[in-house]
N, C-alpha and C positions, 0 to 999 in steps of 0.2 A: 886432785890437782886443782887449783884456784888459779884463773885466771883474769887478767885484769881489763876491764872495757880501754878503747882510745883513749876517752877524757880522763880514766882512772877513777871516775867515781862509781861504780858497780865492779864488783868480785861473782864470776859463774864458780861455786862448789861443786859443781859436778851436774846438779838437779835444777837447781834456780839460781836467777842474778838477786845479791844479798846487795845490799850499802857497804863499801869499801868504807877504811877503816881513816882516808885520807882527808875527809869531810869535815872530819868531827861532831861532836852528838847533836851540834845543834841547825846546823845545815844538811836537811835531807837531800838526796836527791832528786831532779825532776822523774823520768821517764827511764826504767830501762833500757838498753839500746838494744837495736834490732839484728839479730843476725841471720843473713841469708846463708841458709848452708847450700850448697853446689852437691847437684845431684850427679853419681858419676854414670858418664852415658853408659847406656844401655845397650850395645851392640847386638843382642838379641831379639830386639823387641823387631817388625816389620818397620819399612820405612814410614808407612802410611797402608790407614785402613783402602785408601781408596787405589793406593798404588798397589795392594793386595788382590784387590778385586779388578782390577783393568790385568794383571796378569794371568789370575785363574781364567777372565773373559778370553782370553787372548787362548788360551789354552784349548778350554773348551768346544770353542770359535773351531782353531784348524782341526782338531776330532772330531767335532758335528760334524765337518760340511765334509773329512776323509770318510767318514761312515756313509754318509747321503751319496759320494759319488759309489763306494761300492756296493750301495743298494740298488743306485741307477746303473750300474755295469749288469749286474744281476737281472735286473729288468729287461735290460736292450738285451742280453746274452737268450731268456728266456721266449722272446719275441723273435728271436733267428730263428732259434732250434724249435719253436712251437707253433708259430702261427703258421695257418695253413693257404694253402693259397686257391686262386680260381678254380672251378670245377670244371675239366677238358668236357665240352659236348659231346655226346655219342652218336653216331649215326642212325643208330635204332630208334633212337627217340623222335627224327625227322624220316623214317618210313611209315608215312602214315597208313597207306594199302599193306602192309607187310609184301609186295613185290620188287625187290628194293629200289633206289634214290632215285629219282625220277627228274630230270630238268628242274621244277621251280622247286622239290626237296634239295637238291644238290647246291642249288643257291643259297636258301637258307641256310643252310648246315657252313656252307663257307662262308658266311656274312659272321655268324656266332663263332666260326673257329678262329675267323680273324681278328675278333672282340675278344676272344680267349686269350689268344697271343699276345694282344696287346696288355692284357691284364696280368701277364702270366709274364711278363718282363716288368713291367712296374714292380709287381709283388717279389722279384730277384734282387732288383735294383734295391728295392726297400728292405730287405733280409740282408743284402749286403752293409748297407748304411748301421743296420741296427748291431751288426757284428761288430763292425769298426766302432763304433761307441764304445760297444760292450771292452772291447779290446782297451780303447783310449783312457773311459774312466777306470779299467781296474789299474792302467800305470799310473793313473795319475791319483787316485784316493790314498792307497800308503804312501804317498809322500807327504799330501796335509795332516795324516796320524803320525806319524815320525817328525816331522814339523811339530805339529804341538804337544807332543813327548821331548822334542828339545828344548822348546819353551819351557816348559815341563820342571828341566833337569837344570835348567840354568839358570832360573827364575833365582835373583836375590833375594825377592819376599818370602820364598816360601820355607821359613828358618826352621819350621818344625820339621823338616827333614832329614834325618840324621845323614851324616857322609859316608858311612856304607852303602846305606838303601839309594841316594844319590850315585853311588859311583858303579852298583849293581843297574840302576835303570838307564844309567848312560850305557854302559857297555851290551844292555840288550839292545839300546835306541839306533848305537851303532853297530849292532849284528843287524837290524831289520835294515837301516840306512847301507848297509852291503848288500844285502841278500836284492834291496829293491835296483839299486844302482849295477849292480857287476854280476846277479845274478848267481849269488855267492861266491863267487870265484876267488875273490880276496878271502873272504874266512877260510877257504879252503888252501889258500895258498900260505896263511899264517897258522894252520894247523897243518897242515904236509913238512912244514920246516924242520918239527922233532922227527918226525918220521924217518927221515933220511940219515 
């Protein structure tokens, strides 16, 4: 199919622009004309390399730092239940004659029993605090893992993911988002429904 430039002086055959035939032989023409072809968008492609990478950042970000709090839960949890605390004094140890406690032994022995006590409530106090950690970061670390599992699932740049595997990851994102929030009660209340 030949097609004719604006001014009419060039003919496209298909391959190249020829000299239309409206010139005549002895008037060439200058310059072929130029044609921008329009490229049709790409709706596939990401929006931007860098809009690509501030989202995998964004991603990685809330699952690093949900992993680092339930390393730190694990840590406080293992400092309750592990660390050991002051050594109670023995009386034996302050009968020096083996006759037993004698006036200035019986002072000693309560001077260190009272340095015991005092040690031996700090060291509760401190097994207590490290519980409650342990407690606080494991609620709170699967929330920034399911946080950046939904960044995750709804990221527009991340086109190489097909919409099965997309609507498979939401649906685990939103099993772990029940199980952390309700304790699974809703899964179990949206599986008991056939049941009945």
């Amino acid at each position: 199919m030949n097609t004719l430039s604006e001014d009419g002086q060039w003919m496209y055959d298909g391959n190249n622009w020829v000299p239309s035939n409206q010139n005549g032989p002895g008037n060439p023409p200058s310059n072929p004309p130029i044609i921008r072809q329009k490229k049709p968008p790409n709706s596939g492609e990401r929006m931007s390399d860098v809009g690509w990478w501030i989202a995998q950042g964004v991603t990685q970000f809330f699952i690093l730092i949900g992993f680092i709090m339930l390393i730190m839960s694990a840590g406080y949890a293992h400092s309750a239940a592990y660390t050991e605390g002051p050594v109670q004094p023995d009386q034996n140890d302050y009968d020096v004659d083996a006759n037993g406690l004698e006036a200035g032994e019986i002072e000693n022995f309560t001077k260190d029993f009272e340095v015991y006590e005092d040690l031996q409530q700090q060291h509760l106090k401190d097994r207590n605090q490290d519980t409650g950690n342990a407690v606080y970061w494991s609620a709170v670390g699967p929330g920034f893992i399911v946080l950046g599992l939904l960044v995750f699932c709804l990221n527009d740049n991340s086109k190489e993911m097909s919409n099965s595997l997309r609507i498979t990851m939401m649906i685990g994102t939103l099993y772990l988002l029940s199980n952390m929030l309700f304790d699974g009660s809703a899964i179990n209340f949206i599986a008991g429904i056939g049941t009945n």
